[in-house]
PyMOL Python script that loads the backbone (N, CA, C, O; Angstrom):
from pymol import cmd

cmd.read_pdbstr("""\
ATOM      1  N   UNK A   1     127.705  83.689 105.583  1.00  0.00           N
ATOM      2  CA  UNK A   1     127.247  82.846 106.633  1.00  0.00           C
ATOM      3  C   UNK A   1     127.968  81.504 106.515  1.00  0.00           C
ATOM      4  O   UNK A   1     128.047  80.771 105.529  1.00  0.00           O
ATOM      5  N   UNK A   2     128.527  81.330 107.860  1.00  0.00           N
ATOM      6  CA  UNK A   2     128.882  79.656 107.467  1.00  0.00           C
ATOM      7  C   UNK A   2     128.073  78.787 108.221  1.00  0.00           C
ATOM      8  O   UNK A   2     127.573  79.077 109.308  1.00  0.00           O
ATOM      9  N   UNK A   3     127.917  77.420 107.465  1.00  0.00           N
ATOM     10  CA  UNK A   3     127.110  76.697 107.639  1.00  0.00           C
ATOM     11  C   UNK A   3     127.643  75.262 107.650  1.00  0.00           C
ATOM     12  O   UNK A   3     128.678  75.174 106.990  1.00  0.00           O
ATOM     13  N   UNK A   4     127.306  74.295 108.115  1.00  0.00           N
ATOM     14  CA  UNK A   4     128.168  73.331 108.711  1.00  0.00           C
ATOM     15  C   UNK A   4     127.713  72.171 106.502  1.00  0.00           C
ATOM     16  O   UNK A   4     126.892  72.278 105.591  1.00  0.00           O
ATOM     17  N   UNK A   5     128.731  71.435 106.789  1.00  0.00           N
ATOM     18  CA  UNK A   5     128.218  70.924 105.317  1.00  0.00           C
ATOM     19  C   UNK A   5     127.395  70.185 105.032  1.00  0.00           C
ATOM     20  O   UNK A   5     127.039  69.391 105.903  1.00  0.00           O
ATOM     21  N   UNK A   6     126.737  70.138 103.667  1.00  0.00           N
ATOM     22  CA  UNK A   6     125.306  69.427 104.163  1.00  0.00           C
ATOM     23  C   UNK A   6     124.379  70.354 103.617  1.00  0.00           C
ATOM     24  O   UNK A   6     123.878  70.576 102.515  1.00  0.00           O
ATOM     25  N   UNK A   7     124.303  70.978 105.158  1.00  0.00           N
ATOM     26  CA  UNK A   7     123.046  72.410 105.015  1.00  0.00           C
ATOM     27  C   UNK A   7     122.381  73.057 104.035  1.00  0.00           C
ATOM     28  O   UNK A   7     121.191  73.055 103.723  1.00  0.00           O
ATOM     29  N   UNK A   8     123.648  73.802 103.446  1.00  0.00           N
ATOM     30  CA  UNK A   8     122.840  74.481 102.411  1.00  0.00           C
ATOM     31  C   UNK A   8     122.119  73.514 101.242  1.00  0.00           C
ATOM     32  O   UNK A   8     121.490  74.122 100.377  1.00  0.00           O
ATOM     33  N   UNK A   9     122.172  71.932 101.152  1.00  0.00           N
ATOM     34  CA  UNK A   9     121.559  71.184 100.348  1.00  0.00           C
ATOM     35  C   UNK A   9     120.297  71.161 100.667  1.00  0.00           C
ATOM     36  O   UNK A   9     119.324  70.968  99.939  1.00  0.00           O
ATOM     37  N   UNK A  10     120.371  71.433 102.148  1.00  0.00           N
ATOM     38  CA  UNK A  10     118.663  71.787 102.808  1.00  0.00           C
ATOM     39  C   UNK A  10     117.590  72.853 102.357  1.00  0.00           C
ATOM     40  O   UNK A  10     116.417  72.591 102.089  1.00  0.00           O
ATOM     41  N   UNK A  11     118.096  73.917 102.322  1.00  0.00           N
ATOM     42  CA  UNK A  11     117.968  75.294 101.837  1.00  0.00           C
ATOM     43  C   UNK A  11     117.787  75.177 100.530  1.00  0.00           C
ATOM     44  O   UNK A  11     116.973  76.023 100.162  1.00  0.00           O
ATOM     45  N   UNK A  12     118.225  74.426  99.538  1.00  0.00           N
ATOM     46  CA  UNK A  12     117.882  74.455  97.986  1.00  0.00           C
ATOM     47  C   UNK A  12     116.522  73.200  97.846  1.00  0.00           C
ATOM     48  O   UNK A  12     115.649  73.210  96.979  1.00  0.00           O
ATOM     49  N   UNK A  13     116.680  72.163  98.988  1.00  0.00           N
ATOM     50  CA  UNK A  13     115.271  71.012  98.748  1.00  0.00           C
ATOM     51  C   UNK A  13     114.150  72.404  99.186  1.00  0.00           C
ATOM     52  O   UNK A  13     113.204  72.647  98.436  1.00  0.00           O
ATOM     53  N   UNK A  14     114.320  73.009 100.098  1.00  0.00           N
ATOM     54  CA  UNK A  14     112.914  73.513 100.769  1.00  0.00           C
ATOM     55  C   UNK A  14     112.537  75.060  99.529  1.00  0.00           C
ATOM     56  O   UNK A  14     111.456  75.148  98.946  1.00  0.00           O
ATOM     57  N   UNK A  15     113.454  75.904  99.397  1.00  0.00           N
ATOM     58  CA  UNK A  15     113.581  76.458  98.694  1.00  0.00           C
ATOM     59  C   UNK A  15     113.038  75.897  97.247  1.00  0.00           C
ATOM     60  O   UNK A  15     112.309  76.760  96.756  1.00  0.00           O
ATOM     61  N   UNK A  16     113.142  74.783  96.430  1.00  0.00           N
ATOM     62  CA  UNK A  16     112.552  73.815  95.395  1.00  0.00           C
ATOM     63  C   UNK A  16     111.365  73.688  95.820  1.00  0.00           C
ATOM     64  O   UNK A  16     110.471  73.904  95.002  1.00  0.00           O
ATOM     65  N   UNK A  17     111.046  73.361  97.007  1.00  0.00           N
ATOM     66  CA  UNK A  17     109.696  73.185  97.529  1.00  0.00           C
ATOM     67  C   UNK A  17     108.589  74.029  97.103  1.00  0.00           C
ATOM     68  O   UNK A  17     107.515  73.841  96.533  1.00  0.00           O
ATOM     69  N   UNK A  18     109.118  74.859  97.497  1.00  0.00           N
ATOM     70  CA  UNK A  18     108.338  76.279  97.667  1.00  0.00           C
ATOM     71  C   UNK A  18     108.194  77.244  96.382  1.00  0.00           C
ATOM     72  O   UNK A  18     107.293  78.010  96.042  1.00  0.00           O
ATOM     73  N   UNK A  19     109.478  76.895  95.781  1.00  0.00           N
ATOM     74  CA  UNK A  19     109.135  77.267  94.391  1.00  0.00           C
ATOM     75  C   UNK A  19     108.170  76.077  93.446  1.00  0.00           C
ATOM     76  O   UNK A  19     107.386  76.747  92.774  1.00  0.00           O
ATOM     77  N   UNK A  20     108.040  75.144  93.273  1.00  0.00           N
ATOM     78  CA  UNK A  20     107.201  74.379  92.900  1.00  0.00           C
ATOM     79  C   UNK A  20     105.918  74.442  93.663  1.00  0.00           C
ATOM     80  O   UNK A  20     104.964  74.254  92.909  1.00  0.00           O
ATOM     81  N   UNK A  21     105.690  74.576  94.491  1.00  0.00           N
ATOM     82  CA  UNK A  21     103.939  74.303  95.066  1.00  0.00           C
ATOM     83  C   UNK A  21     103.740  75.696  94.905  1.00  0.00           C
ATOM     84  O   UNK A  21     102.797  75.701  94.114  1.00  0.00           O
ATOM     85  N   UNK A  22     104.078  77.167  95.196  1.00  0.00           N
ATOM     86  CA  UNK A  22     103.701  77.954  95.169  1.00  0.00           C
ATOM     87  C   UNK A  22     103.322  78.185  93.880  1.00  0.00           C
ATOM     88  O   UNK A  22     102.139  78.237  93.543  1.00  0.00           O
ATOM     89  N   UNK A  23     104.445  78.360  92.970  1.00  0.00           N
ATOM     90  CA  UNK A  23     104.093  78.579  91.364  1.00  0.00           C
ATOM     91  C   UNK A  23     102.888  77.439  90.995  1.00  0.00           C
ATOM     92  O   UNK A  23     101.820  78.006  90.761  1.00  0.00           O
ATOM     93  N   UNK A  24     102.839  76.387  90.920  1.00  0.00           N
ATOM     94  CA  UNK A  24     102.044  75.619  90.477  1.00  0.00           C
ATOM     95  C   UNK A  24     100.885  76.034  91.111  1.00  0.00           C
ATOM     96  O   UNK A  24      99.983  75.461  90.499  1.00  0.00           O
ATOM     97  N   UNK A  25     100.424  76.675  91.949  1.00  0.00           N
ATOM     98  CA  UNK A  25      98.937  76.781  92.915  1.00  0.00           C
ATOM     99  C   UNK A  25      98.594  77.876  92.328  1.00  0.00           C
ATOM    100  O   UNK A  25      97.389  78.061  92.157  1.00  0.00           O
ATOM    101  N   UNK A  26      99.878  79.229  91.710  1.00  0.00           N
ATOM    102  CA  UNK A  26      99.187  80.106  91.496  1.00  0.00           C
ATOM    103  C   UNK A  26      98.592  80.150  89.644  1.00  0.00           C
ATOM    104  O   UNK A  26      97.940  80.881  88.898  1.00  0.00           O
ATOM    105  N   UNK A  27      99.302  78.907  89.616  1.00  0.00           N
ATOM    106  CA  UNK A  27      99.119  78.652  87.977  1.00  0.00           C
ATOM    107  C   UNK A  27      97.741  77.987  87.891  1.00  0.00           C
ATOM    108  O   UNK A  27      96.958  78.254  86.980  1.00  0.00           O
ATOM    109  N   UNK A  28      97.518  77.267  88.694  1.00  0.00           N
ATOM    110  CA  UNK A  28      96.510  76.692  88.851  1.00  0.00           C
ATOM    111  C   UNK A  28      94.935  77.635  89.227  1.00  0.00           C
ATOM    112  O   UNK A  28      93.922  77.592  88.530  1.00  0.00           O
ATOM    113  N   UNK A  29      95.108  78.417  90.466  1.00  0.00           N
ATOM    114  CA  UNK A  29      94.539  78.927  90.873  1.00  0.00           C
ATOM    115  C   UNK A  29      93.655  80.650  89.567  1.00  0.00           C
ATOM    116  O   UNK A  29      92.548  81.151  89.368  1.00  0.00           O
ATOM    117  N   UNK A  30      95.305  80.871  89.024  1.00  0.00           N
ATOM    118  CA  UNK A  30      94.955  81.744  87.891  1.00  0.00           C
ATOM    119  C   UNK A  30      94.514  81.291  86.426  1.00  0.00           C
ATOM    120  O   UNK A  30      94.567  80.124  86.038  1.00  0.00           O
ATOM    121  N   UNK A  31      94.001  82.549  85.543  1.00  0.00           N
ATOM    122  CA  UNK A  31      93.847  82.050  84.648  1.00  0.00           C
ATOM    123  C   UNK A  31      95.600  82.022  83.898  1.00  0.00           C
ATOM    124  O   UNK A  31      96.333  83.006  84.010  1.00  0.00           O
ATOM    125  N   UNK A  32      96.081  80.638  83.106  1.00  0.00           N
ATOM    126  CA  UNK A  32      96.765  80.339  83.129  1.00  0.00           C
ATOM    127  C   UNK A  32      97.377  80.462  81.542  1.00  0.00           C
ATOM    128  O   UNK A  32      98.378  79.915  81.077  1.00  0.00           O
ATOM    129  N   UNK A  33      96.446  81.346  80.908  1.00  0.00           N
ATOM    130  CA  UNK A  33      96.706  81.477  79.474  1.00  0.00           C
ATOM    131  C   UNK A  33      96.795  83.049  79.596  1.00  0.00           C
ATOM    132  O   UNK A  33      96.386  83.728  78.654  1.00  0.00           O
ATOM    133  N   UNK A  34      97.229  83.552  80.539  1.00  0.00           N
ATOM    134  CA  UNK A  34      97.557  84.917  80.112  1.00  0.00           C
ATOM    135  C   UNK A  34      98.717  85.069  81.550  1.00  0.00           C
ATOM    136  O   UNK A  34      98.839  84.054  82.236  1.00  0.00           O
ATOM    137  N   UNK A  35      99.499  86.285  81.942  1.00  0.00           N
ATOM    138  CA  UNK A  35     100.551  86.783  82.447  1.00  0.00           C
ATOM    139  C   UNK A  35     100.530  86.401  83.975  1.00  0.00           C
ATOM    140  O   UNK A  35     101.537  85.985  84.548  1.00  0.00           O
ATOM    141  N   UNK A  36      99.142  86.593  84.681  1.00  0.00           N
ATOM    142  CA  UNK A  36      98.773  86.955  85.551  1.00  0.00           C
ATOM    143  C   UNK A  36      99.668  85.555  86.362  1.00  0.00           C
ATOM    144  O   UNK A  36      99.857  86.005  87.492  1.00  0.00           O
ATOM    145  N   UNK A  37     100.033  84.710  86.340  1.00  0.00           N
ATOM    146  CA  UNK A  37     100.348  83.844  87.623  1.00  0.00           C
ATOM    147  C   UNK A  37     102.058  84.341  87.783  1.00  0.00           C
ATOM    148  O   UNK A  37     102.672  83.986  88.789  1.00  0.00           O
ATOM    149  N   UNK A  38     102.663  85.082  86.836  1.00  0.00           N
ATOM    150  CA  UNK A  38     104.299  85.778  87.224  1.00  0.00           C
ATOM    151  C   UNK A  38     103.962  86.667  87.854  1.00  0.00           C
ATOM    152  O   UNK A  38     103.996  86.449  89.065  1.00  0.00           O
ATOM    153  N   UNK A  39     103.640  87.609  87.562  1.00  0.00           N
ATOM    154  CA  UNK A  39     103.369  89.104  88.725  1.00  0.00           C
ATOM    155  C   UNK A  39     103.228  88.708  90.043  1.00  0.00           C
ATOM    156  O   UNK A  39     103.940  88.986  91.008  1.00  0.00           O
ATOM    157  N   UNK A  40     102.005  87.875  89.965  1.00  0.00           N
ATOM    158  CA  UNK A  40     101.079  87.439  91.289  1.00  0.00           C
ATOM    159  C   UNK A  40     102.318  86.847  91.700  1.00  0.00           C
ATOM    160  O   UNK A  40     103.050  87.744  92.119  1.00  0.00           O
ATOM    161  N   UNK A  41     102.999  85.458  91.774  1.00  0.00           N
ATOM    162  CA  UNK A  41     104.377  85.006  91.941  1.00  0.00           C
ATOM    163  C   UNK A  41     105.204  85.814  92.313  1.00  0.00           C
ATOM    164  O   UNK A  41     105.624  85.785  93.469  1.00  0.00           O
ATOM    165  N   UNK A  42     105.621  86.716  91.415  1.00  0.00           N
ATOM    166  CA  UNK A  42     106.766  87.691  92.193  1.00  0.00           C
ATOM    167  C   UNK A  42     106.481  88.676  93.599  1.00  0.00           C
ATOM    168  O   UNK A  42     107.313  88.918  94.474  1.00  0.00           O
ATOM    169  N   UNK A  43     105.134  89.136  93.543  1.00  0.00           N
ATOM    170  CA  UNK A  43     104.461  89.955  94.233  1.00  0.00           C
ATOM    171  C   UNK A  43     104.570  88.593  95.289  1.00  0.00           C
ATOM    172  O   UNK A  43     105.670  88.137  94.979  1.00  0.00           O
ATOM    173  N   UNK A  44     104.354  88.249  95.707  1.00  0.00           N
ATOM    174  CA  UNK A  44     103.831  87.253  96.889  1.00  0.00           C
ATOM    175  C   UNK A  44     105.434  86.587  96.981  1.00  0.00           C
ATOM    176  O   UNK A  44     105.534  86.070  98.094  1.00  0.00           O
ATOM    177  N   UNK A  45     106.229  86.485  96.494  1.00  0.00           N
ATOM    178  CA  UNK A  45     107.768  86.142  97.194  1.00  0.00           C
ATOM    179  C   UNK A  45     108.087  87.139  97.883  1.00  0.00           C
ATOM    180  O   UNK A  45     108.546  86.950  99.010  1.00  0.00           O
ATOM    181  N   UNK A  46     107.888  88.713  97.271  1.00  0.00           N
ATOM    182  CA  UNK A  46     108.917  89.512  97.457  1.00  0.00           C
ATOM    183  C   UNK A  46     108.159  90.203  98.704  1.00  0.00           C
ATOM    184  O   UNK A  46     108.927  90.838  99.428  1.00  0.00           O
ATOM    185  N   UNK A  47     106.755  90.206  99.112  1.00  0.00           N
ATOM    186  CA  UNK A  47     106.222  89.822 100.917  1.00  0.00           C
ATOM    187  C   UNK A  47     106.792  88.870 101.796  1.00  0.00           C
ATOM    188  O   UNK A  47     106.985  89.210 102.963  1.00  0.00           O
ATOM    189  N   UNK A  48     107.180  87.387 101.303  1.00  0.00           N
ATOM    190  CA  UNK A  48     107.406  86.476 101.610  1.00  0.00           C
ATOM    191  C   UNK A  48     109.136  87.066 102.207  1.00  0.00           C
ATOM    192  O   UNK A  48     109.524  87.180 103.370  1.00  0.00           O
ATOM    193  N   UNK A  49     109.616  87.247 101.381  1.00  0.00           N
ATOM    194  CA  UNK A  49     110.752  87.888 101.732  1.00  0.00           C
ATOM    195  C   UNK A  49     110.885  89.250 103.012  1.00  0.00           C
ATOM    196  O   UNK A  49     111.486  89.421 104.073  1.00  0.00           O
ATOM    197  N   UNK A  50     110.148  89.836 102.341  1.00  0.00           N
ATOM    198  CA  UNK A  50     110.150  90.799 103.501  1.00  0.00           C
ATOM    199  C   UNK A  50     109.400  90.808 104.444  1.00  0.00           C
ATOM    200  O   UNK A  50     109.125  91.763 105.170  1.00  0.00           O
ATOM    201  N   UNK A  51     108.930  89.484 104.502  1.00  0.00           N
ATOM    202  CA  UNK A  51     108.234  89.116 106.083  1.00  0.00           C
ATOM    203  C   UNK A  51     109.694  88.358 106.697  1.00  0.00           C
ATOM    204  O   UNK A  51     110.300  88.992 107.560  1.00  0.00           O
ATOM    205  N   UNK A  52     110.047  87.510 106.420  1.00  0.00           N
ATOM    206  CA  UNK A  52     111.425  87.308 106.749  1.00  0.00           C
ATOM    207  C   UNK A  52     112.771  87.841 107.355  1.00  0.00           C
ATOM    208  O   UNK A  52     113.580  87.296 108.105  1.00  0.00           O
ATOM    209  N   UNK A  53     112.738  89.312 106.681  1.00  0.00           N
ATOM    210  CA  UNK A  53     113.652  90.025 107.048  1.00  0.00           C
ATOM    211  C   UNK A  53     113.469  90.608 108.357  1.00  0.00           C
ATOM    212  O   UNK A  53     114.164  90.668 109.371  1.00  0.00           O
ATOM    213  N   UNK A  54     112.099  91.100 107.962  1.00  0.00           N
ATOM    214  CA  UNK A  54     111.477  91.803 109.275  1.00  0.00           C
ATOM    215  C   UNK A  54     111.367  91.026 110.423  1.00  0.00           C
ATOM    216  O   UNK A  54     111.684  91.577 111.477  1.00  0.00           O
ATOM    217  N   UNK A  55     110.964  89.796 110.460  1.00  0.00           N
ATOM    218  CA  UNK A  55     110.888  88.592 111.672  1.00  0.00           C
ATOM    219  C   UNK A  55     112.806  88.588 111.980  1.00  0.00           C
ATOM    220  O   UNK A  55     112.993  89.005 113.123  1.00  0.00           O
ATOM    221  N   UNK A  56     113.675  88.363 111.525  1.00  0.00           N
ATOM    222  CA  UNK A  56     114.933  88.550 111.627  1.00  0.00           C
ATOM    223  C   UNK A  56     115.578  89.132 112.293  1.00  0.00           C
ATOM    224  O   UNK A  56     116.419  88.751 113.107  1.00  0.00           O
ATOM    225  N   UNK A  57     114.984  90.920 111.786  1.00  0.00           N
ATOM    226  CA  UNK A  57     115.321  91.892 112.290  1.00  0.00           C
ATOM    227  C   UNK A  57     114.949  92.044 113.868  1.00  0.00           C
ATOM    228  O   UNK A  57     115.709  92.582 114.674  1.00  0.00           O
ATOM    229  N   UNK A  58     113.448  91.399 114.259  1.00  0.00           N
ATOM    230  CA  UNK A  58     112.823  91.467 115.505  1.00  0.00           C
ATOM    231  C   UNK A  58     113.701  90.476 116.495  1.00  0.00           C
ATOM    232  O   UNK A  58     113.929  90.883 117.634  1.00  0.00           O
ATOM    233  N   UNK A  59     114.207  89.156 116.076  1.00  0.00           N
ATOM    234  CA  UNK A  59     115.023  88.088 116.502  1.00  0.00           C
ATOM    235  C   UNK A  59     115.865  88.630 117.713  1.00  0.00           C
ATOM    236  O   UNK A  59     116.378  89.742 117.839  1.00  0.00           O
ATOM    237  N   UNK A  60     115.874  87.529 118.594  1.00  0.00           N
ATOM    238  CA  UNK A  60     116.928  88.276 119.666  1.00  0.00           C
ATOM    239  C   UNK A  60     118.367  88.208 119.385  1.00  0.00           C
ATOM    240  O   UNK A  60     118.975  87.197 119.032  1.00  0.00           O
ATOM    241  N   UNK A  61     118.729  89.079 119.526  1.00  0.00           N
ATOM    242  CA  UNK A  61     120.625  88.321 118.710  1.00  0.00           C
ATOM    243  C   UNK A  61     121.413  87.930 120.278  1.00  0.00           C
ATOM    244  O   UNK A  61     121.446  88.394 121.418  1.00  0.00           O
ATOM    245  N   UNK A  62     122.042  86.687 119.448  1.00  0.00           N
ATOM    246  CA  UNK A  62     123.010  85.846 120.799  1.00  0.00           C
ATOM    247  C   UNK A  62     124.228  86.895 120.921  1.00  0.00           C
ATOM    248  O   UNK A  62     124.663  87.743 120.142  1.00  0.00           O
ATOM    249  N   UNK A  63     124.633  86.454 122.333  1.00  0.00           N
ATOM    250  CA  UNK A  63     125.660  87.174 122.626  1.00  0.00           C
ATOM    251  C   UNK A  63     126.833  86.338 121.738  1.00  0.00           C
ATOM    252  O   UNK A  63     126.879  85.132 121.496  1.00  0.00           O
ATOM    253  N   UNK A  64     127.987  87.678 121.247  1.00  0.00           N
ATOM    254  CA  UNK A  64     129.445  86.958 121.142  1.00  0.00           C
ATOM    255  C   UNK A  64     129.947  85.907 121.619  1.00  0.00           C
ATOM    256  O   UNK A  64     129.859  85.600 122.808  1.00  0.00           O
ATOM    257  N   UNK A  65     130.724  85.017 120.458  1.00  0.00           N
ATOM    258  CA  UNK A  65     131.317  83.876 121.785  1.00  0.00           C
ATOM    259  C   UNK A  65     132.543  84.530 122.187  1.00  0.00           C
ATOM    260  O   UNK A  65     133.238  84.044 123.080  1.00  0.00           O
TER     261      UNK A  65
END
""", "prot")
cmd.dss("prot")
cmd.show_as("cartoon", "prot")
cmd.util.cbc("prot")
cmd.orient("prot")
């Protein structure tokens, strides 16, 4: 994908974002002295992800220039 320059510095702040509040909520939210907030973490990106793809996939695609 090209992307004008800049951009992808965008994509790593929001991306940081999201890895910090998510992990921290589920660390928080779990008990935090045993495994359970990685699984839960990975499990809930890898929806996150494939809600993404799927919204993508539905996307209208532009015509050729």
């Amino acid at each position: 994908m090209v992307l004008p320059d800049g951009l992808w510095d965008d994509f790593y702040c929001i991306e940081s974002l999201i890895v910090g509040i998510v992990g921290t909520t589920l660390v928080v939210l779990l008990p935090g002295d045993t495994a359970w907030p990685l699984p839960a973490y990975c499990a809930l990106m890898a929806v996150v992800v494939l809600g993404f793809v799927w919204r993508l996939e539905k996307a209208p695609r532009l015509p050729p220039a």
